[in-house]
LOKOL-824487 format. One record per residue (C-alpha): residue number from 1; residue in three letters; chain; x, y, z. Coordinates in steps of 0.2 Angstrom, whole numbers. Layout:
BEGIN
 pos code unit     u     v     w
 NUM  Ala    A     X     Y     Z
...
# end
This chain:
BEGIN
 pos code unit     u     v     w
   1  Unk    A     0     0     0
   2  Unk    A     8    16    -3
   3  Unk    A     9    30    10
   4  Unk    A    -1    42     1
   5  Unk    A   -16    31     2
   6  Unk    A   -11    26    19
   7  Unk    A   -10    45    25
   8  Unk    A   -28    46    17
   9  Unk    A   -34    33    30
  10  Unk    A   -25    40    44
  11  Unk    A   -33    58    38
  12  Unk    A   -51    49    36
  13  Unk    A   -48    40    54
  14  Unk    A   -45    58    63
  15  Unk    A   -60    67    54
  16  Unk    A   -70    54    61
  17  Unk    A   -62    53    79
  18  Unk    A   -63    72    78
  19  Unk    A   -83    69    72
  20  Unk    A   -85    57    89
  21  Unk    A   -78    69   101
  22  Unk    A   -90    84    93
  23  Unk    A  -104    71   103
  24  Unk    A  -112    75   119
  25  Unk    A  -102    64   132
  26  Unk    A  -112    48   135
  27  Unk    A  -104    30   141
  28  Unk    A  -107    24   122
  29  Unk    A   -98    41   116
  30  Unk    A   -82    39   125
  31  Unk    A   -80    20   119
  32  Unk    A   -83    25   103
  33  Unk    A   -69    40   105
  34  Unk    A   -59    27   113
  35  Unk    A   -60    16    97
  36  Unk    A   -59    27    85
  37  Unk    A   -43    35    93
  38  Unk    A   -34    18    95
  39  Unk    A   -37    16    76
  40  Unk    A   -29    34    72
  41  Unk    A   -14    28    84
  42  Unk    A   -15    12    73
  43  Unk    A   -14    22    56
  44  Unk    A    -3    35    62
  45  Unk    A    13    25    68
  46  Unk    A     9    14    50
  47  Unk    A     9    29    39
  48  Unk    A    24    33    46
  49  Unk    A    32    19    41
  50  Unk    A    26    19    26
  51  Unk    A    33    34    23
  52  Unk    A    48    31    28
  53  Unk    A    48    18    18
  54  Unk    A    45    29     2
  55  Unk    A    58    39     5
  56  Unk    A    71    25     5
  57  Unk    A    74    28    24
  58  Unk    A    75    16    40
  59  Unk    A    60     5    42
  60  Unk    A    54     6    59
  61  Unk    A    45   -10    67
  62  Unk    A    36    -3    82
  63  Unk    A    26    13    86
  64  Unk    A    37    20    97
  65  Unk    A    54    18    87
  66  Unk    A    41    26    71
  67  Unk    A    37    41    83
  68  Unk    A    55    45    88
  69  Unk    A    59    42    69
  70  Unk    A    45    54    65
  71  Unk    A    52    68    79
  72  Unk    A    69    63    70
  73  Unk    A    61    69    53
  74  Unk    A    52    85    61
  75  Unk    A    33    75    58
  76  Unk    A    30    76    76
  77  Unk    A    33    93    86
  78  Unk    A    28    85   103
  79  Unk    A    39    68   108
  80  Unk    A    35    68   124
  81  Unk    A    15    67   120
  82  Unk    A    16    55   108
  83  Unk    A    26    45   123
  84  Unk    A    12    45   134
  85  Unk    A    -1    40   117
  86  Unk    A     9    26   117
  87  Unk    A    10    23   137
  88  Unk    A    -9    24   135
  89  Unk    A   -15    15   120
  90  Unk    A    -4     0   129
  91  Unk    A   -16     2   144
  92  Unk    A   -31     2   133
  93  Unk    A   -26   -14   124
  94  Unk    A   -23   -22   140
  95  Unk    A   -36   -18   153
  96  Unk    A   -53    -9   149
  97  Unk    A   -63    -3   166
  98  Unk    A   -72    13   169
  99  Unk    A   -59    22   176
 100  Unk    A   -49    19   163
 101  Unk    A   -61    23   150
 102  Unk    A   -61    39   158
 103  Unk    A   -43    44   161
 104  Unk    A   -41    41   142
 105  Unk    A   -56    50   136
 106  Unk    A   -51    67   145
 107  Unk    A   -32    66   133
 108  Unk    A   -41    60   117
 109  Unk    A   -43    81   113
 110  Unk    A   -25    82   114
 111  Unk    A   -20    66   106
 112  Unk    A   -31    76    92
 113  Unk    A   -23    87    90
 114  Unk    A    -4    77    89
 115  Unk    A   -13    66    77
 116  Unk    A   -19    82    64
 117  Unk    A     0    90    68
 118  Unk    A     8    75    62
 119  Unk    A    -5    75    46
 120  Unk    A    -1    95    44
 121  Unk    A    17    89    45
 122  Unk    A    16    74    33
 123  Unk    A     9    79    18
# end
């Protein structure tokens, strides 16, 4: 797949995480956020790699070596934010309870707007 299609995806994927969180705040609303934002984080460190990989540069195998390759390339303004993403998505794929639920919910506007810098940055 090439990365411009990719970065479509990844754009796609934040319109609608951005859509979701334009919702009144219900239970059903925030698991939809949480969803939507663990497929932008999905798309965002694989678009990365994929661009890498066009321009003839190191692959990177994991999201957090693709977001210090991305701060490397001057795609991501905010390392240590996209540090915590990744400290958070691990949380959410790992254990799911309410108060977690919650704790992510309250960054998904800042993990936002780190996803739509990194687009702005990327294309």
């Amino acid at each position: 797949m090439s990365s411009q299609i990719k970065l479509n995806y990844f754009r796609q994927a934040v319109a609608n995480l951005n859509a979701v969180m334009q919702e009144p705040r219900t239970d059903i609303v925030r698991d939809c956020a949480i969803k939507r934002y663990e497929i932008c984080y999905e798309l965002s460190w694989k678009s990365i790699q994929e661009l890498l990989k066009s321009e003839g540069l190191e692959i990177c195998q994991s999201p957090k070596r693709c977001f210090k390759e991305a701060f490397q390339q001057g795609w991501i303004e905010d390392e240590e934010g996209f540090a915590e993403m990744v400290d958070k998505r691990n949380l959410t794929a790992h254990t799911y309870d309410k108060e977690l639920a919650e704790s992510v919910y309250q960054k998904i506007n800042d993990y936002l707007q780190l996803f739509e810098s990194l687009l702005k940055n990327m294309s």
